[in-house]
Structure formats: structure tokens, C-alpha cells
VOVEXKOL-374133 format. One record per residue (C-alpha): y negated, z, x negated. Coordinates in steps of 0.001 Angstrom, whole numbers. Example, Ala and Ser with C-alpha at 12.3 -4.5 7.8 and 13.67 -1.06 7.14 Angstrom:
# residues 2
        Y        Z        X
     4500     7800   -12300
     1060     7140   -13670
//
This chain:
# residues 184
        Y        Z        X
   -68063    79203  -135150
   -70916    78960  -132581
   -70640    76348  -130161
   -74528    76210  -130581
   -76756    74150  -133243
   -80159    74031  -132553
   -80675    70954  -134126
   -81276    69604  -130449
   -83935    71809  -129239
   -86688    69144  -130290
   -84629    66524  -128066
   -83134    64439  -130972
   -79048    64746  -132271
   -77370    62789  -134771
   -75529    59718  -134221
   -71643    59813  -136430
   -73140    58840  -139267
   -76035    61072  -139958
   -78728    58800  -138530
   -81143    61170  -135796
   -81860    59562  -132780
   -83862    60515  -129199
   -80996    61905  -126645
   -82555    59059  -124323
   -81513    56649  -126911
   -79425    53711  -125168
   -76125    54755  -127763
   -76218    58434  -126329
   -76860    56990  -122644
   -73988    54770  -122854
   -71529    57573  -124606
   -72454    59935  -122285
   -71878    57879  -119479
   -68231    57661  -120517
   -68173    61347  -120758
   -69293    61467  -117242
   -66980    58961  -115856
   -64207    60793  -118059
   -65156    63965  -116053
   -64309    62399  -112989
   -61197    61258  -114146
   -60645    64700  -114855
   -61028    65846  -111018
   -58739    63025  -109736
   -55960    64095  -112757
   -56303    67285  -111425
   -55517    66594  -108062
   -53034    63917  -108349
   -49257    64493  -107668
   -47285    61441  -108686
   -46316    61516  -112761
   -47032    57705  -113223
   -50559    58403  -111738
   -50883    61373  -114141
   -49842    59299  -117180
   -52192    56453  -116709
   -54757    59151  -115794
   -54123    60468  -119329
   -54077    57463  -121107
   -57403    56059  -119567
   -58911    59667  -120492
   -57810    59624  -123864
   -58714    55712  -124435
   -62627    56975  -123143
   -62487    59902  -125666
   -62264    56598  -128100
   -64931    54715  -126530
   -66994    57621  -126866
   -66491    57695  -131174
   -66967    54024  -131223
   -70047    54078  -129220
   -71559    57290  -131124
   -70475    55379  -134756
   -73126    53582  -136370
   -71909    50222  -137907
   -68049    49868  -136976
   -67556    47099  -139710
   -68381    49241  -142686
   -66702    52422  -140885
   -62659    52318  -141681
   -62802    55737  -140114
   -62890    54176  -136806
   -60342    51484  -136656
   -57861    53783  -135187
   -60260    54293  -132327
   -60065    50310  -131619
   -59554    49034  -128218
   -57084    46134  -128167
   -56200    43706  -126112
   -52523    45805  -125400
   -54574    48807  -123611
   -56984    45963  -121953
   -53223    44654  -120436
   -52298    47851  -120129
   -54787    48838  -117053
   -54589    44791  -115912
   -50441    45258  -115644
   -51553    48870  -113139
   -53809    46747  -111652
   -51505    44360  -110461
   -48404    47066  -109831
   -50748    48678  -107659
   -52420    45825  -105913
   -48867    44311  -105234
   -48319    47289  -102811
   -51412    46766  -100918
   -52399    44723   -98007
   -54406    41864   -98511
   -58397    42582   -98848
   -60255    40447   -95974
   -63642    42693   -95899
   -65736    45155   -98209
   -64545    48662   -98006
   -66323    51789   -97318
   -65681    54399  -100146
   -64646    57165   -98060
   -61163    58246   -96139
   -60684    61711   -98041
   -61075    63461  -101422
   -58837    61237  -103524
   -60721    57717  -102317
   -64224    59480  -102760
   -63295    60522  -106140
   -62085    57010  -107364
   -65195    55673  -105668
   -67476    58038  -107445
   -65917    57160  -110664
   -66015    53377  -110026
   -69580    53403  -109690
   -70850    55617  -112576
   -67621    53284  -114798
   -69881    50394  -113402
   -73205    52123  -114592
   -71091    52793  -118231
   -70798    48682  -118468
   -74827    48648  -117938
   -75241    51068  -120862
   -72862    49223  -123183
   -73960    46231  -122273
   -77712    47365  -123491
   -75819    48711  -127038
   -74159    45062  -127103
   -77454    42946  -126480
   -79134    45038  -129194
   -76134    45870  -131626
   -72762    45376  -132680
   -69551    43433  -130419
   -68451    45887  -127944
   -66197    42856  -126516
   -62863    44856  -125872
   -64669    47934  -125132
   -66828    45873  -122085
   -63656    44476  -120995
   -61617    47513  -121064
   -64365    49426  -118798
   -64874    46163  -116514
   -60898    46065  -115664
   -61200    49850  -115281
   -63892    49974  -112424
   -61485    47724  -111023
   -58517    49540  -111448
   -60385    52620  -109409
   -61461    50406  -106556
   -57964    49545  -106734
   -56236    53163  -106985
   -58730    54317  -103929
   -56445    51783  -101771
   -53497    53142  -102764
   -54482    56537  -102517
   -55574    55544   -99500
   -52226    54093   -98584
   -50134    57092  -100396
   -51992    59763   -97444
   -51897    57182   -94738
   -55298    56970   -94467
   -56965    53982   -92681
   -59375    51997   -94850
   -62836    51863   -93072
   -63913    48357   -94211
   -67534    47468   -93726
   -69091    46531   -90350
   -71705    44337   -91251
   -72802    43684   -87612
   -74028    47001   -87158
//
């Protein structure tokens, strides 16, 4: 099977479904911002030790791949196909209960932190930000289409839950967090 089409080359693909759409359509930027974010993920998975950090690595990867069908599926409520794909409110407690585990461990935030200290922090920053740019984009689907309400909340607790595993990388390499100097 060729990994090639063609049915792109005039800058339209086809939503699950059928339906053809512009590849700057607002559905394909928001799915392929999770894509991108789930790249990222990727390069921190790959360079992380510790098995818990690998496991909730995995399951946040995975949990995008589903983000990505439900966002690409026209018309959840008449598609059955996609229930499995669901976000709940478990995996939404899922990344809070990390949160918390790994915010217990931390010293208390008193000032905005610089994201840098080495490749593990930059990476989680990185990811934060485009996770944060994902929320725009499904936030644009939700004004104009269907409830993404556990899928917004999912990706909100996640660009937290980076923010939050840059301080404890930051912590696990003994590497001093550079907060902001806002005098300078």
C-alpha cells in the first residue's frame, strides 16, 4: 500500500466521515495541533528514565491519539464508532491525581518561571505552550460545533501537568529554577 493519496494535492482532505474540507480548516488546525504537541511528548518519552514518567507519558500519548479521532469525526452523537475514543472524567482525574503527586514534591511557587534549565524543562515548556495553542483550536471547533467539554478540560489540566513536570524535572537533575526577574 502507498503511503501516498493524492487526494491532497489541491489542498483539501477528508474529514472521518467523508465530508472534504480546506487543510486550513479550524477541525484539521486543532487535530493537528494535538499531533504536534503529541510529537513532543514523543521527545520527552524518549528521553525520560523513570518508568512512572514513561507510563503517564504513554497514557497521555495514547489519550491524544483519541483526541485526534474525536476532533477529525464529524457529528460524535450520531457516530457509535467513536464512543470508545471518549474522554471521561477518570483520565481528566487521572492527570489532576499526577498533578498533585508531583506538585506535592515541589517547593512552593512564589514567582513566574523561566522555561529553561536543560533539555528535559525546555521540552515540557515547548509542549506546554503549543498544548496551550491546542485549547485555542478546540476552543474555535467548540464555539462553532459540537461539546468538546472533557476534551478542553483534559488538554487544560495537561498544559498544567507539563508546567508542572518541568519543576520536577527540574528538581530530578538538580537544576535551579530561574524564576522571572521582572525588575530587569
Amino acid at each position: 500500500m502507498r503511503i501516498y493519496t493524492k487526494t491532497g494535492d489541491k489542498g483539501e482532505t477528508s474529514l472521518a466521515g467523508g465530508t472534504r474540507v480546506k487543510k486550513d480548516d479550524f477541525r484539521l488546525e486543532a487535530y493537528g495541533t494535538i499531533d504536534e504537541l503529541n510529537s513532543y511528548l514523543g521527545m520527552i518519552r524518549n528521553l525520560s528514565k523513570n518508568q512512572e514518567d514513561l507510563d503517564l507519558l504513554a497514557f497521555i500519548q495514547n489519550k491524544l491519539f483519541n483526541i485526534g479521532v474525536l476532533l477529525a469525526t464529524e457529528d460524535q452523537k450520531k457516530n457509535k464508532k467513536t464512543l470508545k475514543y471518549d474522554i471521561t472524567k477518570k483520565d481528566i482525574e487521572f492527570i489532576e491525581n499526577s498533578i498533585d503527586m508531583f506538585s506535592n514534591n515541589l517547593p512552593t511557587l512564589k514567582n513566574f518561571v523561566i522555561p529553561t534549565g536543560n533539555e528535559m524543562i525546555s521540552w515540557c515548556n515547548i509542549s506546554r505552550t503549543v498544548c496551550r495553542r491546542a485549547e485555542r483550536r478546540i476552543v474555535a471547533i467548540e464555539n462553532a460545533h459540537e461539546n468538546y467539554k472533557n476534551i478542553l478540560i483534559f488538554i487544560n489540566r495537561l498544559s498544567d501537568l507539563l508546567f508542572v513536570m518541568g519543576r520536577k524535572f527540574a528538581k530530578d537533575f538538580n537544576v535551579d529554577e530561574i524564576l522571572w526577574n521582572n525588575d530587569l
